[in-house]
C-alpha positions as CSV (number, residue, x, y, z in Angstrom):
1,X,14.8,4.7,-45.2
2,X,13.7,3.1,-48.6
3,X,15.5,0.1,-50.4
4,X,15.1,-0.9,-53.5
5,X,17.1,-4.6,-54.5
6,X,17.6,-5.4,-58.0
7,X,19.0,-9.1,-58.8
8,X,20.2,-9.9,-62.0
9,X,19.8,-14.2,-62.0
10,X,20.7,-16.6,-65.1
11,X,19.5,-20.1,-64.6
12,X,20.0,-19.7,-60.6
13,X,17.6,-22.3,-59.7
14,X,19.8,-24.1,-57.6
15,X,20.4,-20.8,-55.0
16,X,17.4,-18.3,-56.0
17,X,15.2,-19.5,-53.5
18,X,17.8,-19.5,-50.7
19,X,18.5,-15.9,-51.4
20,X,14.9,-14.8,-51.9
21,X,13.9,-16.9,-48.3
22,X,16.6,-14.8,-46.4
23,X,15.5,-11.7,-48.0
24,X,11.9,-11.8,-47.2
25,X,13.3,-13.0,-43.4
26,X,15.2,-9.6,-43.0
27,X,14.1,-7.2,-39.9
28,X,13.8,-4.5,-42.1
29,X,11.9,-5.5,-45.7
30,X,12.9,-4.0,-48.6
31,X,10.2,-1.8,-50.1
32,X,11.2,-3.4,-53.7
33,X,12.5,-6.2,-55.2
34,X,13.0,-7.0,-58.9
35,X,14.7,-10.1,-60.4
36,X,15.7,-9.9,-63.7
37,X,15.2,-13.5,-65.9
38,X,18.2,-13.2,-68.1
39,X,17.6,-15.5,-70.4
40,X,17.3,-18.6,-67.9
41,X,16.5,-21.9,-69.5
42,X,15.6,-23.3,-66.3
43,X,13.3,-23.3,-63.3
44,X,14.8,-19.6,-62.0
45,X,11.5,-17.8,-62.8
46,X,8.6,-20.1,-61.8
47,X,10.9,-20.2,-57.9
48,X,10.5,-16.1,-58.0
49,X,7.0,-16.2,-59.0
50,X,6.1,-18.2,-56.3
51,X,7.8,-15.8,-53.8
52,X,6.7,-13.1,-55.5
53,X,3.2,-14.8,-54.9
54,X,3.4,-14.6,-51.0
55,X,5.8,-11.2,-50.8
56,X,3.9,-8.4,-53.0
57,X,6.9,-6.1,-53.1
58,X,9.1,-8.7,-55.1
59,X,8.3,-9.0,-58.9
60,X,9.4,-10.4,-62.1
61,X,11.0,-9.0,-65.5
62,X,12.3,-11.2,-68.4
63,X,15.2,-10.1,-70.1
64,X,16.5,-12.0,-73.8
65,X,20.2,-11.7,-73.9
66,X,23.0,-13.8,-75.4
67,X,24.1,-16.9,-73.3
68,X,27.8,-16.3,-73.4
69,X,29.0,-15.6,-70.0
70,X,31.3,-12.4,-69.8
71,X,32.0,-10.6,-66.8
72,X,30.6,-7.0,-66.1
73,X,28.6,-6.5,-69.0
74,X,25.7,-8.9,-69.2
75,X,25.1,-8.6,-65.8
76,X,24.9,-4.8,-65.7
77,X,22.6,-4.5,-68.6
78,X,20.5,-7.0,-67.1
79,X,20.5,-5.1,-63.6
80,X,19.4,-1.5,-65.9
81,X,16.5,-3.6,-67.5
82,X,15.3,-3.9,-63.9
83,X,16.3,-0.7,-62.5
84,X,14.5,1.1,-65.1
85,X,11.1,-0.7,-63.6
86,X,11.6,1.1,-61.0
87,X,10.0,4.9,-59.4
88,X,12.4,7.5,-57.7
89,X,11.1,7.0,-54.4
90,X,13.9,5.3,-52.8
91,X,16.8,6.3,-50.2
92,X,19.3,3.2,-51.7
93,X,19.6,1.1,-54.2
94,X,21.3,-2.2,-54.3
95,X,22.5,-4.6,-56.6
96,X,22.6,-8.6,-55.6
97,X,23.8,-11.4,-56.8
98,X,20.9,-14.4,-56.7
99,X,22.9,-16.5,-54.9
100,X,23.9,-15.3,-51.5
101,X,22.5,-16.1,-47.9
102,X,22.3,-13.0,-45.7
103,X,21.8,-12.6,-42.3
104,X,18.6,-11.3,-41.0
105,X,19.6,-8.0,-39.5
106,X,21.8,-7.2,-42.9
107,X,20.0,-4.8,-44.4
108,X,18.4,-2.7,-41.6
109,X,22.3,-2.7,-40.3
110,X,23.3,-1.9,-43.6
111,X,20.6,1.2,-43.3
112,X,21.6,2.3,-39.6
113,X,25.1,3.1,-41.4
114,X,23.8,5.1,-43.9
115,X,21.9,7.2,-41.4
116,X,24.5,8.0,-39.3
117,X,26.6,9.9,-41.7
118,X,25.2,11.5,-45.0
119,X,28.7,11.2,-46.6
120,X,28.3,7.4,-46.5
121,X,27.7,6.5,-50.1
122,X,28.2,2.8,-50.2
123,X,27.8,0.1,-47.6
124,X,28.4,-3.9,-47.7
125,X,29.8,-6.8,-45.8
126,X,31.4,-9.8,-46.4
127,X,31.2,-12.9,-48.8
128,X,32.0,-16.2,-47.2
129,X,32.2,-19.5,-49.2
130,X,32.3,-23.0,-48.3
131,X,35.6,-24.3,-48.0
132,X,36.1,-28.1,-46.3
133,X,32.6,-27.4,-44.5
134,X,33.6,-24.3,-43.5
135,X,32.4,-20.6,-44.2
136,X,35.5,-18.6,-45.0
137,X,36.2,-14.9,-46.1
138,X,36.3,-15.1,-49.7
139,X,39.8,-13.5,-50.0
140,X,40.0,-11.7,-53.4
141,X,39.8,-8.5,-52.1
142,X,41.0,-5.5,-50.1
143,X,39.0,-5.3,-46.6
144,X,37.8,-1.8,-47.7
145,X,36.4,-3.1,-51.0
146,X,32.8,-3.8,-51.5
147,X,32.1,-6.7,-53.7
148,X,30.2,-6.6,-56.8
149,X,27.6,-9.4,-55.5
150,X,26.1,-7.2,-52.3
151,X,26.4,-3.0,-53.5
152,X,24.1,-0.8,-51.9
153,X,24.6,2.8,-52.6
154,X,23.0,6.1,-51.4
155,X,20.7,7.4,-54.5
156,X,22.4,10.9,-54.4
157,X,25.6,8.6,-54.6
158,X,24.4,6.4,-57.3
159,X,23.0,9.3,-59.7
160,X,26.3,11.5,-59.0
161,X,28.8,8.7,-60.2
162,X,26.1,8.2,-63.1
163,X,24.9,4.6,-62.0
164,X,26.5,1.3,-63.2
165,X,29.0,0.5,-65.9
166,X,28.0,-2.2,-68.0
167,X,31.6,-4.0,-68.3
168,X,34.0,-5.2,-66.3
169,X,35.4,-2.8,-63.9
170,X,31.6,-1.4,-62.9
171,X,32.6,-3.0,-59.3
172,X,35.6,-1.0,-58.9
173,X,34.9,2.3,-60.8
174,X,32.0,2.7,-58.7
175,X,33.8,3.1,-55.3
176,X,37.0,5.4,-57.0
177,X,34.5,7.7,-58.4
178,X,32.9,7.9,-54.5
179,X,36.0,8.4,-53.6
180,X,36.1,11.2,-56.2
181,X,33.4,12.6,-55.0
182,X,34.2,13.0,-51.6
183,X,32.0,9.4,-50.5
184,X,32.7,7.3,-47.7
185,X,32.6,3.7,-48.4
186,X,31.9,1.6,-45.8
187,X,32.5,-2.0,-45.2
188,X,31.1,-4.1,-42.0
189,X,32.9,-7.4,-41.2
190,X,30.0,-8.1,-38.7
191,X,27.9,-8.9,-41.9
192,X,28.6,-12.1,-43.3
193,X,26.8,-13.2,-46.2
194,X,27.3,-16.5,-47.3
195,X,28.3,-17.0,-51.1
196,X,27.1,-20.1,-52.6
197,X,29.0,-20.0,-56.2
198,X,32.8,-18.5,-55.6
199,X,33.2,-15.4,-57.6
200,X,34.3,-16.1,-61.4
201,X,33.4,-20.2,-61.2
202,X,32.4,-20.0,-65.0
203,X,34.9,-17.2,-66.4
204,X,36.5,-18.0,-70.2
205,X,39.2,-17.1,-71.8
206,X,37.5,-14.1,-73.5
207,X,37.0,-12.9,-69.8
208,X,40.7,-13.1,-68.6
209,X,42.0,-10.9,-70.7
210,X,39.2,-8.8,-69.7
211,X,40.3,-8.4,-66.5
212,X,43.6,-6.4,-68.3
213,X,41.5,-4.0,-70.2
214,X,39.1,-3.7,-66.9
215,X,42.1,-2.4,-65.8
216,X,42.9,-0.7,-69.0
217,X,39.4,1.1,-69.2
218,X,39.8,2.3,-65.2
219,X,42.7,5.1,-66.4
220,X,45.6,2.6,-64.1
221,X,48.5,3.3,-66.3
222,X,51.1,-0.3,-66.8
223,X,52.6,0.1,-63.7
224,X,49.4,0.6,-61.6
225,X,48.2,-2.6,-64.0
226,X,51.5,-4.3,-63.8
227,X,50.9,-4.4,-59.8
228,X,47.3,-4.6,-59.4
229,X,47.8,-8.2,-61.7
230,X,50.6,-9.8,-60.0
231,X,48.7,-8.9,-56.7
232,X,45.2,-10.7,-58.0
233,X,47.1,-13.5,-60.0
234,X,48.3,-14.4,-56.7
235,X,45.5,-14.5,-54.7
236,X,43.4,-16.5,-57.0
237,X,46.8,-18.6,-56.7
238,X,47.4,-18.6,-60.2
239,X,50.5,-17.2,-61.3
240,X,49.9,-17.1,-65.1
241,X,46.8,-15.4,-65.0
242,X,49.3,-12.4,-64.6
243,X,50.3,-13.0,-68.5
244,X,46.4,-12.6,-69.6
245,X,46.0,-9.4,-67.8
246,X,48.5,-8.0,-68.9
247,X,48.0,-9.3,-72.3
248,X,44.1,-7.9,-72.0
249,X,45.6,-4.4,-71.2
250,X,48.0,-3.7,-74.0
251,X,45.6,-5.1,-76.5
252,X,43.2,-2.7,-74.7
253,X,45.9,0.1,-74.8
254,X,46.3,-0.6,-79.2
255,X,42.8,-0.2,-79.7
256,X,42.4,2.8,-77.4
257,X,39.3,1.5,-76.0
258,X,37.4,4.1,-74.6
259,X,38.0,4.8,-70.5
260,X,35.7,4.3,-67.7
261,X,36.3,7.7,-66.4
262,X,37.4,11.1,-67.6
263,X,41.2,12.4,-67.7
264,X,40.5,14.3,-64.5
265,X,39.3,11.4,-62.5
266,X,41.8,9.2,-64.3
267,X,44.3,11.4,-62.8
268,X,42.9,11.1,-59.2
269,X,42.8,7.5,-59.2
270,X,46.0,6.4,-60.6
271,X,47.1,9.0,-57.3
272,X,44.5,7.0,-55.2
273,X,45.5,3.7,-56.1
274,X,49.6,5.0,-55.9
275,X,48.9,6.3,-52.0
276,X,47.1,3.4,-51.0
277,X,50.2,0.8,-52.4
278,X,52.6,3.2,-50.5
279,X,50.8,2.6,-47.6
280,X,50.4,-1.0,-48.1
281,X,54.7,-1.0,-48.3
282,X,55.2,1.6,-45.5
């Protein structure tokens, strides 16, 4: 099986080079790699030339965008800019953050899952940061959730749920329209990757309320919302973020921002999302 990476990377000098180092030290090699410069006023392009230098499937492409930081969006457009460097002749596709350490057999593990059933659609392990010296799970998630740093996604999979949205929400939408579409998703807590920056390190305000109309945008409903917040306000331990997210919704809901999905998937994940709290209680 083919695998083609795409890393999006603003001013990652400090970690690209770890990332690209345990990358080109995988047992299976990826057949691709492209990093996308976006808009780095640092050293983050001369490090990937260098590997790129010694490893003839990694390469380069510059991308100008604005330097505000906002979840989802930049970071999406920046991994279609690569992607669309890119031929068809792939089996997945993945998209990395450009600063995470993986483990050597990662990816050919990751592809030994996706041949044993062709209803996999997505596949990723874990993200561990540094806590007191100490790797630990990076706990913002469910176990069954994939995060947004390490996706890898079957190409039938990735063209059927239309590729990535470029705003917040991309990193869940993506698994509830698998789920849609009759995908497995498959997570492997064998696999852990370490994280070097914790998830959301340089966030603003702008960006907490756009976790709200993330939630907004993915057809939740308030009460779906209302839970979903209290239960991430808490595990990022703090409380009031609760207010922004529901703040960002409502202000999403008054200016009818456009969904994610369509009414009929809407439909199926506000069920989804109901079943799997249920459960959760039960």
């Amino acid at each position: 099986m083919n695998y083609y990476l795409v890393i999006p990377a603003h001013n990652e000098e400090e970690f690209i080079a770890l990332t690209l180092e345990s990358l080109v030290s995988q047992t299976l090699l990826p057949k691709k790699v492209v990093i996308v410069n976006d808009n780095s006023t640092d050293k983050t392009a001369e490090i990937v030339q260098a590997f790129a230098k010694e490893n003839p499937f990694i390469s380069l492409v510059e991308k100008k965008s604005s330097a505000i930081h906002l979840p989802g969006s930049k970071v999406i457009q920046a991994f279609q800019t690569g992607f669309e460097t890119l031929d068809d002749d792939y089996d997945v596709i993945v998209k990395l953050d450009a600063d995470l350490i993986f483990p050597t057999n990662y990816f050919e593990t990751i592809t030994k899952h996706f041949q044993s059933d062709e209803r996999i659609g997505m596949v990723g392990g874990f993200c561990y940061i540094e806590k007191n010296g100490e790797w630990v799970l990076e706990n913002l998630t469910d176990k069954d959730h994939i995060r947004g740093a390490l996706k890898a996604y079957r190409k039938e999979t990735f063209k059927q749920i239309g590729g990535l949205r470029p705003q917040m929400g991309w990193d869940t939408v993506d698994e509830l329209l698998c789920k849609f579409y009759n995908w497995k998703v498959v997570t492997d807590a064998s696999l852990k990757v370490k994280h070097l920056k914790p998830t959301g390190a340089n966030y603003n305000k702008t960006a907490r309320y756009k976790q709200g109309e993330a939630f907004y945008t993915l057809g939740y409903g308030f009460w779906i919302t209302a839970i979903a917040s209290a239960k991430l306000a808490m595990m990022k331990k703090k409380p009031f973020l609760f207010l922004d997210y529901i703040k960002g919704f409502l202000k999403a809901k008054s200016e009818k921002k456009p969904l994610l999905v369509n009414e009929e998937q809407a439909k199926f994940i506000r069920q989804y999302r109901l079943k799997k709290m249920k459960e959760k209680l039960f």
